[in-house]
N, C-alpha and C positions, 0 to 999 in steps of 0.2 A: 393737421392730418398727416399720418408718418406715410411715407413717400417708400416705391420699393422699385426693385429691376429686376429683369429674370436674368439667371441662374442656370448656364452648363453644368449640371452632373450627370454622371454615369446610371442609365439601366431604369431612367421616367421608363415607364409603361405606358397606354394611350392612356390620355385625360388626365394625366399629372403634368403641375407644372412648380418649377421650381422657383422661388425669387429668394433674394438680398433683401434683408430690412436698410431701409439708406439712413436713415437717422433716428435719432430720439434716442431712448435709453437701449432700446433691444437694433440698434445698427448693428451691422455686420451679420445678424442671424439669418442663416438659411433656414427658408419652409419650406415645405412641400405639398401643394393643394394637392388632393385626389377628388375626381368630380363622376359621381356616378348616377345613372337615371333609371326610374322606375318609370311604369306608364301604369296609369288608372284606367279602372273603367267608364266608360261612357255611359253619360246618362243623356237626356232631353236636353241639358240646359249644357253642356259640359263637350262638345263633339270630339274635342282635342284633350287629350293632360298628360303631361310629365309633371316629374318629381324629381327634382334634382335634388344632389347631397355634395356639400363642398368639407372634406375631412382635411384640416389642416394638422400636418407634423412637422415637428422641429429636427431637422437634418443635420449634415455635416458635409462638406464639399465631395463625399464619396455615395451620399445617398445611405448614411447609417443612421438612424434616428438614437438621439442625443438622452440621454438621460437629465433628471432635474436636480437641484442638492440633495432630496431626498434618494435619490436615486429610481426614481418611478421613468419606464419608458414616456418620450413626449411623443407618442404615436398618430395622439388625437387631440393635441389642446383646444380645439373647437370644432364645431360639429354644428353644419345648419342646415335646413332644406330650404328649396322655392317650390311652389306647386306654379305649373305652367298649364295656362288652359285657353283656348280660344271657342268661341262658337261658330255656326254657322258652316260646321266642316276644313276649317280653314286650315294648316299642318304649324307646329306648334317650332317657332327657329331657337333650339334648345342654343345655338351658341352663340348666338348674341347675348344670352341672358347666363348662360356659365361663367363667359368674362366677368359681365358684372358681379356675379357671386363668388368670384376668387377674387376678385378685387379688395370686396368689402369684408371678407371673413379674413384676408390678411389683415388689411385697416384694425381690425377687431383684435384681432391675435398679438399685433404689435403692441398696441393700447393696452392687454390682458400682460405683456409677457412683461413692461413697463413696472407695471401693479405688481407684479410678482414677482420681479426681483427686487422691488423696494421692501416689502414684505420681508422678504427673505433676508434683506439684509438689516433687520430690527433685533436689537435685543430682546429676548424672550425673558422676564423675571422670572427667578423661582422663587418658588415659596407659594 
């Protein structure tokens, strides 16, 4: 599992956080989670819910997101939600469970960002 560290840059907003990939093939790449919450309606079964969203972009140590070889901004290379819900009335603790969701969407991204530059660097045949 690729391993990461957070990340000084200039101008996070609240609920962005920045890390360092530490190894594997995408080391050294800065992300940048953005974590944001919707809240649901309550039903019978349901007294509590959030909806979290962890948007991971690929940075640069000034907070500029990075373009890819094709040149497409890396704004969003992955995009997940958690729905959070408790019963009973009970208040729903959005951050303990955000951690865990930038956790595993870097986990993810590292893994993805691996793929993709192997990819990328395959001979395409013509013809």
């Amino acid at each position: 599992m690729p391993s990461f560290s957070p990340k000084t840059v200039p101008s996070l907003e609240a609920w962005q956080f920045a890390y360092t990939i530490d190894d594997g093939h995408s080391a050294g790449t800065i992300v940048r989670a953005t974590v944001t919450q919707a809240t649901e309606p309550t039903n019978n079964d349901a007294q509590a819910a959030a909806v979290l969203k962890c948007t991971i972009a690929v940075i640069d140590e000034h907070n500029n997101v990075q373009t890819d070889a094709a040149g497409d901004l890396m704004s969003s290379v992955y995009v997940t939600t958690k729905t959070l819900q408790t019963d009973a009335g009970q208040p729903v603790n959005v951050a303990d469970h955000a951690a865990d969701l930038v956790a595993s969407c870097i986990v993810e991204v590292a893994n993805r960002l691996a793929v993709h530059s192997s990819i990328a660097a395959m001979v395409i045949p013509s013809g």
